[in-house]
N, C-alpha and C positions, 0 to 999 in steps of 0.2 A: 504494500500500500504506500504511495506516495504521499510525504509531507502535503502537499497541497490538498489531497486527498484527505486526508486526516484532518485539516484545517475545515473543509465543509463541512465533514460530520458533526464535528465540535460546533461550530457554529450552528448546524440543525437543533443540535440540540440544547442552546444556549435563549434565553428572552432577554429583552433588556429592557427593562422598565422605567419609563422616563417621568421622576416625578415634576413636582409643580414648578420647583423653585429651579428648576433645569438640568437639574441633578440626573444621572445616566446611572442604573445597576441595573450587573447584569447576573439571573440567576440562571439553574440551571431547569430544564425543562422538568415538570412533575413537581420544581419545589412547591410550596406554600407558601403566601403571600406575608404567614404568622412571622414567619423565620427573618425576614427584612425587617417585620412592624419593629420584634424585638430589640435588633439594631438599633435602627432610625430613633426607637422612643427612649433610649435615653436621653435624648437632648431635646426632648418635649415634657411638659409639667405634671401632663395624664397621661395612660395608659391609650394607644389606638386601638378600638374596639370594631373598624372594618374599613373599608377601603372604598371608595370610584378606582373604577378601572374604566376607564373612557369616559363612559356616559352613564353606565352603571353602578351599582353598590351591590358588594361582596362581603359575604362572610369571609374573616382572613386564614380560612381553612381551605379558599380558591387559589388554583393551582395555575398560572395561565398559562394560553397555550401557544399567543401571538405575542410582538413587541405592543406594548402597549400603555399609556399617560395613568400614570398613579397620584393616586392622592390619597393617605391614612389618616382617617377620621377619628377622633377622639370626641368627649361630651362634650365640649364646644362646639361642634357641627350639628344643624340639624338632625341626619340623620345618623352619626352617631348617638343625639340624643336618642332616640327612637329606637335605634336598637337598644339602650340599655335599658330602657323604662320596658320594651316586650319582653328582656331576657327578664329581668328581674318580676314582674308579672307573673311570668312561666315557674320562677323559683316560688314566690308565694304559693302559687298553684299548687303545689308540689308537696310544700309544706304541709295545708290544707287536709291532700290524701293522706300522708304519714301519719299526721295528728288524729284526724277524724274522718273516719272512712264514710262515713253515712252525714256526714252534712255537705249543705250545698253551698258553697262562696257562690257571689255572684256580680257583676263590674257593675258598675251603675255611670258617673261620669266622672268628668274630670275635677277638683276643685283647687286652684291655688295649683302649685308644682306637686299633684298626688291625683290616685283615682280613689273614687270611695269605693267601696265595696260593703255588700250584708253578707254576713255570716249566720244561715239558720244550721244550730245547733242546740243540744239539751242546757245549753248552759251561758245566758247573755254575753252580748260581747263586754269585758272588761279590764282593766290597764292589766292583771294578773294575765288573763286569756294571752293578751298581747304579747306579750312580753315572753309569754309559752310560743307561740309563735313565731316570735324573731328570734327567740335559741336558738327554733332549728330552722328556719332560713340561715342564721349564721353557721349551723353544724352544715349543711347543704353546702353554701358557699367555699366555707375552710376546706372542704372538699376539694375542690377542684375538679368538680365534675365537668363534660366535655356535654354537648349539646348533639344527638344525633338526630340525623335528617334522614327519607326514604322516602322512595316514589312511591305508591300504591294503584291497584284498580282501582275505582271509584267502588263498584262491588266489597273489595277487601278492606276498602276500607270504610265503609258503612256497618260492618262487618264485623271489624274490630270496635270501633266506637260504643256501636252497642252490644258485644261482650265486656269492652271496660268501664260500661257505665256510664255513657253521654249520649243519651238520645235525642240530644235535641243539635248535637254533630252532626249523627247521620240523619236526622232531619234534615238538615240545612244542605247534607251532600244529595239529597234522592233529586233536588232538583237543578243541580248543578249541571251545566252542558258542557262537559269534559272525561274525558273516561280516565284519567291522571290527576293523581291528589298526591301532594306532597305533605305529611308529617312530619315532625320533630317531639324528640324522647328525652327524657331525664329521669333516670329509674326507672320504676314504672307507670309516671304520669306521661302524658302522647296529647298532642294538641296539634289539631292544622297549622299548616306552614301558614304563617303571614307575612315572613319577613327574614331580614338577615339578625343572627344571632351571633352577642358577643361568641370568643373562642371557648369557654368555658365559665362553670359559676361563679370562679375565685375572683373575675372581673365586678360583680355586685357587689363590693364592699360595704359604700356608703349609701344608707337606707333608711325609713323609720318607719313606725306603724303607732298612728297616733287615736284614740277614741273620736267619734262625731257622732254624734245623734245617736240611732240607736246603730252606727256598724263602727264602720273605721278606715283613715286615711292612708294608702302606701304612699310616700314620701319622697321623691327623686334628692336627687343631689343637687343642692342652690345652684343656680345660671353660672352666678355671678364668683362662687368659690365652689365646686364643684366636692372640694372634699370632706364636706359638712353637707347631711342631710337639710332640704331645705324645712322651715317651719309652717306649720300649718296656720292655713288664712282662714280664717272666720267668714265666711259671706252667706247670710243667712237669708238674703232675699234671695239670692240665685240660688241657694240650695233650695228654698222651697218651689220656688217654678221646676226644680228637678224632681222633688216629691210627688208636685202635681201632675206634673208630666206622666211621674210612674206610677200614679193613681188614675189617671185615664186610658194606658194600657191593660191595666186588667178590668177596666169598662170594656174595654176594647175588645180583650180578650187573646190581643195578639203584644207579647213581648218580646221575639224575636223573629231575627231574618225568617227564619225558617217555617214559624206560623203564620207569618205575612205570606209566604209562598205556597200553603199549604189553601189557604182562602182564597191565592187568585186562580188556584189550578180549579177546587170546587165550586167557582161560580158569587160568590160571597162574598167578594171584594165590594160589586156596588152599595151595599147597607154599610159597610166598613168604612169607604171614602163619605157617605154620607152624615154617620155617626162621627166621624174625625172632624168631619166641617163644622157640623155643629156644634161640636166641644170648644172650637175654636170662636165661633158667632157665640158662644154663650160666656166666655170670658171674654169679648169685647164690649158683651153687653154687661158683664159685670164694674167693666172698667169705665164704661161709660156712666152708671149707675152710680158710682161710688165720684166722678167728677158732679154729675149732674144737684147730688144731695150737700156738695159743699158750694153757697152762693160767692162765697169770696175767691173763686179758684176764676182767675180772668184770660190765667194763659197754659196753653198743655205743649210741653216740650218731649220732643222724641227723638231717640239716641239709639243707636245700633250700629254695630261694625257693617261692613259691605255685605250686599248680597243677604241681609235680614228680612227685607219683604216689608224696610219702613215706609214706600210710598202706598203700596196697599193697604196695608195697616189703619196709614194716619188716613186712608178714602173712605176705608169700611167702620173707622171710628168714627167720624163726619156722619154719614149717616143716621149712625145711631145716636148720635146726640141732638142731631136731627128731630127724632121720634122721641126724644126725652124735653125735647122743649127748647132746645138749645140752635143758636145760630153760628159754628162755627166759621171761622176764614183765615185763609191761610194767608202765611207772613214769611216769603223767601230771604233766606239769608244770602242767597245768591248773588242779591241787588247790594248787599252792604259788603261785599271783597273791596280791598282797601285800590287804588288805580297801581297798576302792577310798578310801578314805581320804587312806591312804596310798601311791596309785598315783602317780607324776612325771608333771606334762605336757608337753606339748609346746609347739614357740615359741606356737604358736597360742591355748597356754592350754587345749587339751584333755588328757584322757585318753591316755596314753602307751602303751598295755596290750602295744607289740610292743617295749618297753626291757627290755635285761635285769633293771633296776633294778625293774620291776612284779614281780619273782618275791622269795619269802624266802628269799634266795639262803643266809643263816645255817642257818636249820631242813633247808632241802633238802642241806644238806651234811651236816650232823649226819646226816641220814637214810641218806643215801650211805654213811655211816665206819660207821652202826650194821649197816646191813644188809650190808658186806661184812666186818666183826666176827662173824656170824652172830647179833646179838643184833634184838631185837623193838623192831622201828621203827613208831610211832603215825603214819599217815599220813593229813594233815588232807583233809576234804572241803571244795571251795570251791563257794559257791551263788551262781551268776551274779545271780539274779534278785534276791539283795537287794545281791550286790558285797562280800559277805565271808565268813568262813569259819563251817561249822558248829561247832557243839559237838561233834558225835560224830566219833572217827576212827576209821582203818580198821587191826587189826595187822597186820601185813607181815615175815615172814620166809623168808629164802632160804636154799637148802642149796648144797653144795660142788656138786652138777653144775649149777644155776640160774646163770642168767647176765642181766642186767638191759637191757633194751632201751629207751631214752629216746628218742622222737621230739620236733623240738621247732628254731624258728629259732635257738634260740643254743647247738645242739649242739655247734659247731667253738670257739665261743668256750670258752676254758682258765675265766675267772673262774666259769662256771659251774658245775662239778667242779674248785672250787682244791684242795679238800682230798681229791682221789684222786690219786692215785700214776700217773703216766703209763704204765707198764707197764702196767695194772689197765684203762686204757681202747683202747677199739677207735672213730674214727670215721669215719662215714663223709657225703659228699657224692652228695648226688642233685640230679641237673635234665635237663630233657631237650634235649639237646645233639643239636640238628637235624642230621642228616648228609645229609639231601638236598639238593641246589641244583635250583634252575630250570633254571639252563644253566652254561657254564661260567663266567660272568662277572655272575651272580646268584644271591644267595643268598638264605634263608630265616632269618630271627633265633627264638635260641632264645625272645626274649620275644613275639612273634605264636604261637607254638607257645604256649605256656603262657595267653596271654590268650583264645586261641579254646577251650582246656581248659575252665578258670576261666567261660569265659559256656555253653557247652554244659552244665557242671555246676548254674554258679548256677541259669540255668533252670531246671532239670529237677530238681532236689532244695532251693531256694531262693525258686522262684517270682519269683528277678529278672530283668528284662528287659536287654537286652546294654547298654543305653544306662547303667543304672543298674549295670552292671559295671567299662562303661569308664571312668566317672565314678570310681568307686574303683580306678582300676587306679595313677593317678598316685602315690597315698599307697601303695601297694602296693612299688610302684616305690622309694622314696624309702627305705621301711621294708628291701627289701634290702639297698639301697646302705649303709646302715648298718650292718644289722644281720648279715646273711650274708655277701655279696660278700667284702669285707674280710680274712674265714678261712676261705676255699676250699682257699688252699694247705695249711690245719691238718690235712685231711682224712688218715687214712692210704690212702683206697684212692675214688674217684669210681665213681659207678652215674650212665650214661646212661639216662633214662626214658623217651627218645624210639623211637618203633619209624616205620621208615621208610613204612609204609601208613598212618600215621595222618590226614594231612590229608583221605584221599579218602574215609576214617570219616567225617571230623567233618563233612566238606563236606555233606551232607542233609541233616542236624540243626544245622550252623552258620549254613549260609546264609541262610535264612529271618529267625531271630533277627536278623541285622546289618542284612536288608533294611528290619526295619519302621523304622531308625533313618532319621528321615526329614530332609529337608536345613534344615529350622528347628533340629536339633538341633547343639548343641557339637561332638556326636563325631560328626558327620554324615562328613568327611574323613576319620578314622580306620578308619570302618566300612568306607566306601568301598576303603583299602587291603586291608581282611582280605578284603574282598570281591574285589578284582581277586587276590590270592595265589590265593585258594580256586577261582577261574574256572578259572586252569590243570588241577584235577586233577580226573581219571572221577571221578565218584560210586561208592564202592562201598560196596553192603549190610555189614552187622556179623555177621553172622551166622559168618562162619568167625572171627570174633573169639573165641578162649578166654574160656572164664568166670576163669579167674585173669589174663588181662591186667592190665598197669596203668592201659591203655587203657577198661574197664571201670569204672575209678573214677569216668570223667567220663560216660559214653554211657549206662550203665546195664549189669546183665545180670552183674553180679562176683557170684561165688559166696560171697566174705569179706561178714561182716559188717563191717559201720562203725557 
């Protein structure tokens, strides 16, 4: 064999992986992606828990098989976050069977940096209980148990599911359209693949399980210092729109993917979309009830991250206060953006236009004190397209039964109505606060709800493509966290906008959009997730959809103007 000869071979069987920072290694073909992390993360502050490999995300237990752009993910990446929060999930889980063979954990939502969960067993949950529980999540952990993965039939693995005790798995597999289903094991708990999983348990270190209500909180590790479990947030209004939520599915009757699927195969679905509507009409009319019975309430502000369903909302509440006696009229902050001039921007040095500080927060007050004075308030018209304000305004007066309806992100924020008398105002919070789960030990985040909203709409009345969606979803993201998040709890009263058939709406009209994001793309892995969410639920037609849904705002077919 000739030297030259030998030189190919070796190079066949050599990859060279080019990370971010322009860096070139080269491994050998078969290695593990683990064997590099090891290296590379001594001179990072965490642990790498998975990798992009182009476009993708990898368990660091992938082997490649081409040259290909690395990047090693630690908990300051999103979807290193994501995989630790599903690895350690999986651990509780686990915990769960060891401890107590015959009870049922079960995920509920998110709150604060933690999921809640209930625990029915013989015995309340209590800091004692807890504390029995995170022993042996820690015994788990010190382990260093490894996380295994396997393809399955769809058959075997229904199969298994309901030999180890989950019927509401193979529930949710009978109507799945794939004859391949991937699992992951630890011990002997088995759970659907959902995703990539750290290397092993002994990466779940930092963790906590703290008491709420009647279950309890799992605790990730703070954003912001990673190696301290973060602490639990109190938010008692959003937790009980999450009670309510999950006291309307067992009105409902359907609490998971898999019993939503099971009612659109049997025919059943129409009373189900119809019962959800009206849960929905009956807590606007409770919200409108509770405005209508305080006289000194002159103004209703409404606040929600993107893609909440607050133009619908704030239509189908006009109505109803309509019929309660009441004259509402709406009051666009739109008109009061400051002449882009004088807009703040951002670190980036652009344009700020989602800062309170963009509004003329001065004149919009004055406007506020005039028109609840009953005197004639000049309200300015703003012209996007040259970025400042007209000459002409518009006069605007209201009478004693008018009452002023503000839709707008910095609703719950106080500096924006300083000069109104807190009696005088009514607000409220909107988002749609998933109350379906997968199964019992998988959930659904209210932000894939609202992003699959957000691209079925962009499309369809924006002409943008999901990719050029998700692309903007990050600054989207950042803009709540600032801007709403923060004064959720300011709310007097929380509207859920989510109605529980909605995925298997959007699922026709979504799917497509996610699929053309093709694997050369950034958001190629992300698509990919909404795409495996979406895979779980029947397809069903829109047609028993109400034309006043809020659901309507995103699919098409509302009877309201926009």
């Amino acid at each position: 064999m000739t030297e030259q000869t030998e030189k190919m071979i070796e190079d066949d069987n050599q990859i060279t992986l080019t990370l971010r920072d322009g860096s070139k290694h080269v491994i050998n073909k078969g290695e593990h992606l683990i064997e590099l992390a090891k290296k590379l993360e001594k001179d990072n502050e965490l642990p790498y828990l998975c990798a992009r490999v182009n476009n993708d995300i990898y368990a660091l237990d992938y082997a490649p098989e081409h040259d290909c752009n690395i990047e090693f993910l630690d908990y300051r990446s999103p979807y290193g976050c994501d995989c630790y929060k599903r690895s350690l999930s999986f651990v509780l889980a686990r915990a769960i069977l060891e401890l107590y063979r015959n009870a049922r954990l079960t995920i509920d939502h998110s709150i604060g940096n933690g999921y809640y969960y209930d625990l029915f067993t013989d015995v309340p949950v209590s800091e004692r209980t807890l504390n029995y529980i995170k022993t042996k999540m820690d015994e788990i952990i010190n382990k260093n148990e490894s996380f295994g993965k396997k393809t399955l039939s769809r058959s075997e693995a229904i199969a298994l599911f309901n030999k180890e005790g989950y019927p509401e798995k193979a529930r949710l597999l009978k109507n799945l359209n794939t004859d391949k289903v991937g699992v992951v094991s630890c011990w002997k708990y088995i759970d659907l693949d959902f995703g990539v999983m750290v290397p092993s348990t002994g990466y779940l270190k930092t963790f906590d399980l703290k008491q709420y209500a009647q279950g309890f909180v799992l605790l990730f590790p703070d954003s912001k210092d990673p190696s301290i479990a973060s602490q639990p947030r109190r938010q008692p209004k959003i937790f009980q729109a999450y009670r309510e939520s999950k006291a309307w599915g067992k009105i409902l009757e359907v609490n998971n993917v898999g019993r939503l699927n099971e009612i659109i195969k049997d025919g059943s679905v129409s009373d189900f979309i119809k019962t959800a509507e009206a849960l929905h009409s009956k807590k606007i009319q409770a919200i409108a009830d509770q405005i209508s019975s305080h006289p000194s309430i002159r103004i209703v502000l409404i606040a929600g991250p993107s893609s909440s369903g607050k133009t619908t909302f704030s239509k189908r509440l006009c109505t109803t206060l309509k019929v309660n006696g009441l004259r509402p009229v709406a009051l666009s902050l739109d008109n009061y953006f400051l002449d882009r001039q004088y807009t703040p921007r951002d670190e980036n040095g652009d344009y700020d236009f989602e800062s309170i500080y963009a509004l003329d927060l001065p004149l919009f007050n004055t406007h506020l004190s005039e028109l609840l004075e009953g005197k004639v308030a000049q309200i300015p018209e703003f012209d996007f397209h040259t970025g400042r304000r007209r000459d002409e305004t518009m006069p605007m007066r209201i009478n004693d039964d008018q009452i002023i309806i503000i839709e707008g992100i910095h609703g719950l924020n106080d500096e924006l109505t300083s000069s109104v008398p807190a009696n005088n105002k009514f607000k409220i919070y909107i988002s749609a606060l998933t109350q379906l789960v997968i199964d019992d030990y998988n959930r659904i985040g209210t932000t894939d709800t609202r992003l699959i909203r957000r691209t079925v709409r962009d499309s369809k009345y924006r002409g943008y493509s999901a990719e050029e969606t998700i692309n903007r979803w990050a600054s989207v993201r950042r803009g709540e966290e600032h801007n709403i998040f923060p004064f959720q709890e300011c709310a007097d009263t929380v509207f859920n906008s989510a109605v529980p058939y909605e995925w298997a709406i959007l699922r026709p009209v979504a799917e497509p959009l996610f699929l053309d994001i093709q694997p050369e793309s950034p958001c190629y892995y992300q698509a990919r997730q909404i795409l495996r969410l979406l895979s779980f639920f029947t397809p069903l037609a829109p047609k028993e959809v109400p034309p006043t849904s809020i659901l309507r705002e995103f699919i098409g077919g509302s009877s309201f103007q926009y």
